[in-house]
N, C-alpha and C positions, 0 to 999 in steps of 0.2 A: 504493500500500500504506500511507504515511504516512497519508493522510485515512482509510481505514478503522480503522486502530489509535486514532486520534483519536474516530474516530466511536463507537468502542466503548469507550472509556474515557469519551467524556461520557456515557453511557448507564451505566454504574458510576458517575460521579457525581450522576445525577439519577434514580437507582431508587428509590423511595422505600423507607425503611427497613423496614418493612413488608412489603413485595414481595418484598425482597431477603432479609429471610431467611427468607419462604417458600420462594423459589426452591432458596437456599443448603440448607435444610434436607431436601428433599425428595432432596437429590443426600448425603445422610450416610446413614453406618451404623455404629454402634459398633463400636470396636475393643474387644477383652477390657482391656487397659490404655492408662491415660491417655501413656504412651509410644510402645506404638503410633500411637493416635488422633496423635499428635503426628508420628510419622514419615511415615504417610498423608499428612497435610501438607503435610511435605517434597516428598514424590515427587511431587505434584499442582502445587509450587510450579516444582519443577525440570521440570514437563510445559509449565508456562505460560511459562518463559523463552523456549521452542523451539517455542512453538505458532502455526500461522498465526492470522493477526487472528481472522477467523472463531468461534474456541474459545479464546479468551481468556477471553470473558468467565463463558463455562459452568466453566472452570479456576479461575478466580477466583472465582465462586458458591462452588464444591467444596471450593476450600482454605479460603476462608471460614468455612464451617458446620465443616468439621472440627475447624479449629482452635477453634470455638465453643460444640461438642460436648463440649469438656475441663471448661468452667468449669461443665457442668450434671454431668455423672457423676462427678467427681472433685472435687468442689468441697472438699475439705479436704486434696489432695495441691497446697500451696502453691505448691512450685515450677513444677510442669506449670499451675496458674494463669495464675503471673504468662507464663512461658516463651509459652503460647497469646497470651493478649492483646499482647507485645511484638509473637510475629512478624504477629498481625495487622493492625498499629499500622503497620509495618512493607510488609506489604503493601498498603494500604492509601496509605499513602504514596510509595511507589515507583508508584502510578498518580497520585499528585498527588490521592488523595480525602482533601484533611486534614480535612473533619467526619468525615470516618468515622474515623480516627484516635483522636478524643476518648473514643469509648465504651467500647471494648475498654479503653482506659487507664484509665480513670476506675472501671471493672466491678473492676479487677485491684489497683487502686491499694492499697484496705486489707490486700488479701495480702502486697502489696510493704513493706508499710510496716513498719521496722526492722529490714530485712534488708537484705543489698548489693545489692538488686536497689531502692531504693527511689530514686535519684537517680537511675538511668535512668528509671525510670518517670515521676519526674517533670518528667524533664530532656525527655523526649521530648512531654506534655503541655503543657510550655512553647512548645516549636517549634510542636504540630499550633498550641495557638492564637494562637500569633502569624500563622501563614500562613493563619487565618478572619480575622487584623482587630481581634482581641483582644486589644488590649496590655495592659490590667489582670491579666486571667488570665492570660497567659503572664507575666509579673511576677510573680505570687504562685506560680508552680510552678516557676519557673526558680529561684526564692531559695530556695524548698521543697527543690529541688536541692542546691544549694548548701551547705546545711543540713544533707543527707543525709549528705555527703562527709565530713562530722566524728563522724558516732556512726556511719559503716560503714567495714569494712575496704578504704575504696577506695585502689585502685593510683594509679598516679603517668598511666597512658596516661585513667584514668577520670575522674579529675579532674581533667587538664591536657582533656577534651572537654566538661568541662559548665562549668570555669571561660571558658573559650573562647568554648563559648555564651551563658554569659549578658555576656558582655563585648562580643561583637556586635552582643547582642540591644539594648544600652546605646547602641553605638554608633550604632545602628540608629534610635535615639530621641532623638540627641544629645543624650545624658549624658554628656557626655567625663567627668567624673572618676567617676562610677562605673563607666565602662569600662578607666579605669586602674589601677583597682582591683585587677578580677578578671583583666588581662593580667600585671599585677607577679606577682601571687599565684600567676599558673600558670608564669611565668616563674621563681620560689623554689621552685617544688615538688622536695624530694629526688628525685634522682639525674636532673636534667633535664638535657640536653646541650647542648654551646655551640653548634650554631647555633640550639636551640630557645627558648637565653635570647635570642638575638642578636633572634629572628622576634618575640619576645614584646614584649623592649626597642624594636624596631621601630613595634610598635603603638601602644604609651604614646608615643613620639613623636607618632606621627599623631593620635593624640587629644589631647596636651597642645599640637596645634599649632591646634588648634579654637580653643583660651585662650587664645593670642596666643605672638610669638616668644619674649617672654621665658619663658613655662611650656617651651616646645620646647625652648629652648636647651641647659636641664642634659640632658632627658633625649639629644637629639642626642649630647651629650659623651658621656656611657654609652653611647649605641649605637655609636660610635667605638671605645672601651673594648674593650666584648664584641668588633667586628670583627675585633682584631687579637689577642684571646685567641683566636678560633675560629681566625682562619688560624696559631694555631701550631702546632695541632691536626692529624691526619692526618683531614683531608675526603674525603670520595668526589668523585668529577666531577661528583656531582648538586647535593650540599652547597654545592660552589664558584661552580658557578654560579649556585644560590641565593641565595650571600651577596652577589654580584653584582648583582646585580636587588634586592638589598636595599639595597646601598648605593647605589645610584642613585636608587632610590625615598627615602633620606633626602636625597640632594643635591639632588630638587625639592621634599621640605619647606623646605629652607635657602631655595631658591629659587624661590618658588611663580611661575609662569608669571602675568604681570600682567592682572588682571581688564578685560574690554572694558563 
């Protein structure tokens, strides 16, 4: 069963764009509102989680065009816009098709822009292009992110995921200090909790350990610091063990296993 879900997702990867949404579109029909059309959607999406391989890919065409169908008949109810192009960014990805990812974002992008929907938009254009290969573009859309988070009303869970991302995305590139950057940053974000600052001071270690021990050292001490703020704290058993596996994971920064 594995090899056919496989075989049916490279065949979603390799339909040419063209093809596919002929196919996609031949399986639509308007709904009277862009909320319907949107809820169709839905129930086509929640058909594809529970469908044998088989009808995958026809589920997938379906919710496709549905969702595609938004941005041509409603093209000035913004929100249903941008909402169409996430989820189909979205699904899209959840098959691992990250070119197909880029369009839908890129179609939705100017709706998105200077609204609170504009950092995920472009936080999520950052990722499809990093995982095509693109690290220039995912650069320029991940800091467009970045960017967003300051002239929109993002929350503290919204911006501690795209400060995240792009500190990854750094890490990813070995940029230790600009991934120390955005790990502090997400780490200071108001009403952040102590094992969050602990995971975050975590990171800045592992990255200021890239610069040699003396950049590690201070933040080591900090990460010490927060450990024993967070254990004064009432932890869940999940937390606990978490902070467990953290501190072990700094005791082989101190002591990196010797290179053969």
């Amino acid at each position: 069963m594995k090899r056919t879900i496989l075989i049916t997702l490279i065949c979603v990867l390799l339909l040419p764009a063209a093809t596919f949404a002929e196919s996609s579109n031949a399986m639509v029909s308007a709904a009277p509102t862009a909320a319907a059309q949107i809820a169709r959607a839905q129930q086509l999406l929640q058909q594809l989680q529970q469908a044998p391989p088989a009808q995958k890919f026809e589920l997938f065409a379906q919710a496709w065009g549905n969702l595609a169908i938004v941005r041509k008949r409603w093209p000035n109810d913004k929100n249903a816009v941008v909402r169409s192009g996430i989820m189909q960014a979205d699904l899209a990805a959840e098959f691992g098709a990250w070119s197909k990812t880029i369009e839908p974002l890129t179609e939705i992008l100017p709706a998105a822009a200077k609204t609170d929907s504009e950092a995920q938009v472009e936080q999520k254009l950052g990722q499809a292009y990093e995982r095509t290969g693109n690290a220039a573009e995912a650069e320029t859309h991940l800091l467009a992110a970045e960017r967003a988070l300051h002239s929109a009303h993002a929350g503290r869970v919204q911006a501690e995921s795209v400060l995240s991302t792009v500190a990854m995305f750094y890490a990813r590139q070995n940029k230790p200090q600009e991934a120390i950057q955005r790990f502090r940053a997400a780490a200071n974000l108001p009403g952040q909790s102590a094992i969050n600052k602990t995971h975050f001071q975590l990171n800045v270690a592992d990255q200021a350990a890239r610069l040699g021990r003396d950049a590690a050292a201070p933040e080591l001490t900090r990460f010490d610091d927060l450990v024993l703020a967070a254990r004064s704290t009432s932890l869940t058993p999940a937390d606990a063990t978490l902070l467990d596996h953290m501190v072990q994971h700094a005791q082989r920064l101190r002591n990196p296993a010797p290179k053969h």
